[in-house]
C-alpha positions as protocol buffer text, in pm:
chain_id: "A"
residue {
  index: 1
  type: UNK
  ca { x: 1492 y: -158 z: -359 }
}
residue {
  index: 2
  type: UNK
  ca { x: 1315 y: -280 z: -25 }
}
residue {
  index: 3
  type: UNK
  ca { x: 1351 y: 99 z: 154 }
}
residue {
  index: 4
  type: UNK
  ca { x: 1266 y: 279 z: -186 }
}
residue {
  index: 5
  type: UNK
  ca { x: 964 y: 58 z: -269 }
}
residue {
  index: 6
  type: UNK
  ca { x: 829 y: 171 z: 130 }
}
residue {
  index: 7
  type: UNK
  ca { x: 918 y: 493 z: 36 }
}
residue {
  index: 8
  type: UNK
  ca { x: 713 y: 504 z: -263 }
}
residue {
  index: 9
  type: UNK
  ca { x: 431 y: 316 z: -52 }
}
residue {
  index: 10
  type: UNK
  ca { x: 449 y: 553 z: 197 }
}
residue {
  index: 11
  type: UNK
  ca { x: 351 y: 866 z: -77 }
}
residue {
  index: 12
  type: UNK
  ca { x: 98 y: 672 z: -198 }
}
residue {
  index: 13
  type: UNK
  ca { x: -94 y: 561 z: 140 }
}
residue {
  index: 14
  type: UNK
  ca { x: -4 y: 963 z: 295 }
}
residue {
  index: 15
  type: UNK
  ca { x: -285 y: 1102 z: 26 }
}
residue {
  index: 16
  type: UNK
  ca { x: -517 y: 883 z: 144 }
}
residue {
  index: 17
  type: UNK
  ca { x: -467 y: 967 z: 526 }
}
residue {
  index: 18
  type: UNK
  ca { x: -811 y: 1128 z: 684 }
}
residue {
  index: 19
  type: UNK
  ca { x: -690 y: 1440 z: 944 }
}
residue {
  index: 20
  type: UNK
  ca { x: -647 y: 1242 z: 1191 }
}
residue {
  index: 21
  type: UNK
  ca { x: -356 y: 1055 z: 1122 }
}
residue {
  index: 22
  type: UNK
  ca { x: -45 y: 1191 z: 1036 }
}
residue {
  index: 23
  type: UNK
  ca { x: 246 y: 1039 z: 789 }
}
residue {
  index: 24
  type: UNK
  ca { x: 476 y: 931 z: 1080 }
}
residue {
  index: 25
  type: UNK
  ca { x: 205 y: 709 z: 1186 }
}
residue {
  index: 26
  type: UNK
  ca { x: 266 y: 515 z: 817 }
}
residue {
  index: 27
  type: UNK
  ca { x: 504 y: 217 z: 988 }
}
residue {
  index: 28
  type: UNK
  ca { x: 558 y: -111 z: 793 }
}
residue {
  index: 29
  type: UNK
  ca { x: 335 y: -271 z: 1072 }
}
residue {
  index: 30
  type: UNK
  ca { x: 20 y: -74 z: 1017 }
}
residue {
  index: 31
  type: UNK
  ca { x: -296 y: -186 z: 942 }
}
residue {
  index: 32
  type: UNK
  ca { x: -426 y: 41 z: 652 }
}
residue {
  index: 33
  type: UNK
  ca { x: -765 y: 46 z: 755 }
}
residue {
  index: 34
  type: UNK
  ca { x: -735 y: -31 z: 1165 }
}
residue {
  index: 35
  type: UNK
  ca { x: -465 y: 227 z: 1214 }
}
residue {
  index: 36
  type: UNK
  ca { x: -454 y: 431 z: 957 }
}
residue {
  index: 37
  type: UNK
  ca { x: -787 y: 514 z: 931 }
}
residue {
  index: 38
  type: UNK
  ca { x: -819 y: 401 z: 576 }
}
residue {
  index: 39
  type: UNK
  ca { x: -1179 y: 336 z: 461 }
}
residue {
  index: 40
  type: UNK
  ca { x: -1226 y: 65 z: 172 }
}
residue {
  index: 41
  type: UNK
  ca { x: -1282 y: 348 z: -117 }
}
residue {
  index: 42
  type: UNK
  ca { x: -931 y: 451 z: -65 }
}
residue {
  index: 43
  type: UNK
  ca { x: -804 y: 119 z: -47 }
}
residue {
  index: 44
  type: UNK
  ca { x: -933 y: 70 z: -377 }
}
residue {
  index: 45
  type: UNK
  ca { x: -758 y: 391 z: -479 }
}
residue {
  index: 46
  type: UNK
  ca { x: -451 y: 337 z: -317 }
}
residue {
  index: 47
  type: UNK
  ca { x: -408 y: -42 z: -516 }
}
residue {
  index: 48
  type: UNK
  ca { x: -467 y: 150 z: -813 }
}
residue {
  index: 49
  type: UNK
  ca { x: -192 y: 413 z: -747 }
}
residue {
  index: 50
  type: UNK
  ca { x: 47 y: 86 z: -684 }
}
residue {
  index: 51
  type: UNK
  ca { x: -42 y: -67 z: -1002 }
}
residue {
  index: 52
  type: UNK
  ca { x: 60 y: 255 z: -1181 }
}
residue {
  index: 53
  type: UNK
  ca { x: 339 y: 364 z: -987 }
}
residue {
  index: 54
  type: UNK
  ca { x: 539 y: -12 z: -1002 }
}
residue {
  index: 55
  type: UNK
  ca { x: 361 y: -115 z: -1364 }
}
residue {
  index: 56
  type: UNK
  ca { x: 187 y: -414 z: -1170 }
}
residue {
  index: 57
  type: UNK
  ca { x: -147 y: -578 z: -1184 }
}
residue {
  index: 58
  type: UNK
  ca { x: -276 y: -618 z: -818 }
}
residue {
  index: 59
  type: UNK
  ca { x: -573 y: -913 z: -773 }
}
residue {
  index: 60
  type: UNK
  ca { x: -849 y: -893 z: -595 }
}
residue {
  index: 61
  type: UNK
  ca { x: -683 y: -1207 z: -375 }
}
residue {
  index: 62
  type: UNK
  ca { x: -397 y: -1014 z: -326 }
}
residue {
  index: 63
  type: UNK
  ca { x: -603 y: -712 z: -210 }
}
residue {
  index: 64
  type: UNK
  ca { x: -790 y: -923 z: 71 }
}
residue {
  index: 65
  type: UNK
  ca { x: -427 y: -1014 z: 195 }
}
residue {
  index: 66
  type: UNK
  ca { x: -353 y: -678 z: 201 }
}
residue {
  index: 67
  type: UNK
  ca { x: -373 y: -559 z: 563 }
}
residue {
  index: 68
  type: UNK
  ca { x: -83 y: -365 z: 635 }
}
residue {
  index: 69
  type: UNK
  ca { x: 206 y: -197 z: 452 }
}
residue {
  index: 70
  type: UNK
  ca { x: 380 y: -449 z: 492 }
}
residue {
  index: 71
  type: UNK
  ca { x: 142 y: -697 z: 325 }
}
residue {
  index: 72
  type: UNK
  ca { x: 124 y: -406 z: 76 }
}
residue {
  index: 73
  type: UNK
  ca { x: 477 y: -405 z: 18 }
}
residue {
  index: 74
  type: UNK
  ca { x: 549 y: -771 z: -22 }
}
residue {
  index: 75
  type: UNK
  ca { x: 228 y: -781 z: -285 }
}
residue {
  index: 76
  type: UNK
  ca { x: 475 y: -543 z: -446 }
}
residue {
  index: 77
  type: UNK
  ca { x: 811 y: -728 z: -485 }
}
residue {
  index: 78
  type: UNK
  ca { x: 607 y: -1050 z: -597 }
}
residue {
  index: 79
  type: UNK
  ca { x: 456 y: -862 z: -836 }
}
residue {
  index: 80
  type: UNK
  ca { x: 771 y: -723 z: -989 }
}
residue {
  index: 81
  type: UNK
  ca { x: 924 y: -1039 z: -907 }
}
residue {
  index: 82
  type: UNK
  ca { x: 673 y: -1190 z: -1160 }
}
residue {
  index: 83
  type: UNK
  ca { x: 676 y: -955 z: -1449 }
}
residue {
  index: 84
  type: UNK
  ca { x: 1070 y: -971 z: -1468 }
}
């Protein structure tokens, strides 16, 4: 579950990528918007691909924690974690 749920991530945050960044730069430790490049617009779009693509509901609280994937991911498994 833990490498398919980064996996999953990963698609989600790589449509979001401006140029200059590339998908092997998507690491567990990256910041979405410090290293990836990620502006605040597509944060807000990438939360809402998570909440469709793992049937979740993501908080605003939970998006200010959200700095890198790894934040992203373990928003994720709580989430699930909750609804089951």
């Amino acid at each position: 579950m833990e490498n398919s749920t980064y996996l999953k991530l990963k698609e989600i945050i790589k449509v979001y990528l401006p140029e200059d960044v590339s998908v092997e730069d998507i690491k567990e430790d990256s910041h979405l918007m410090n290293e990836l490049n990620i502006n605040s617009a597509h944060l807000v779009d990438i939360v809402l691909d998570i909440e469709d693509a793992f049937d979740i509901e993501i908080s605003n609280e939970d998006i200010e924690q959200m700095q890198t994937v790894a934040d992203a991911k373990a928003a994720i498994k709580r989430k699930t974690a909750e609804a089951s």
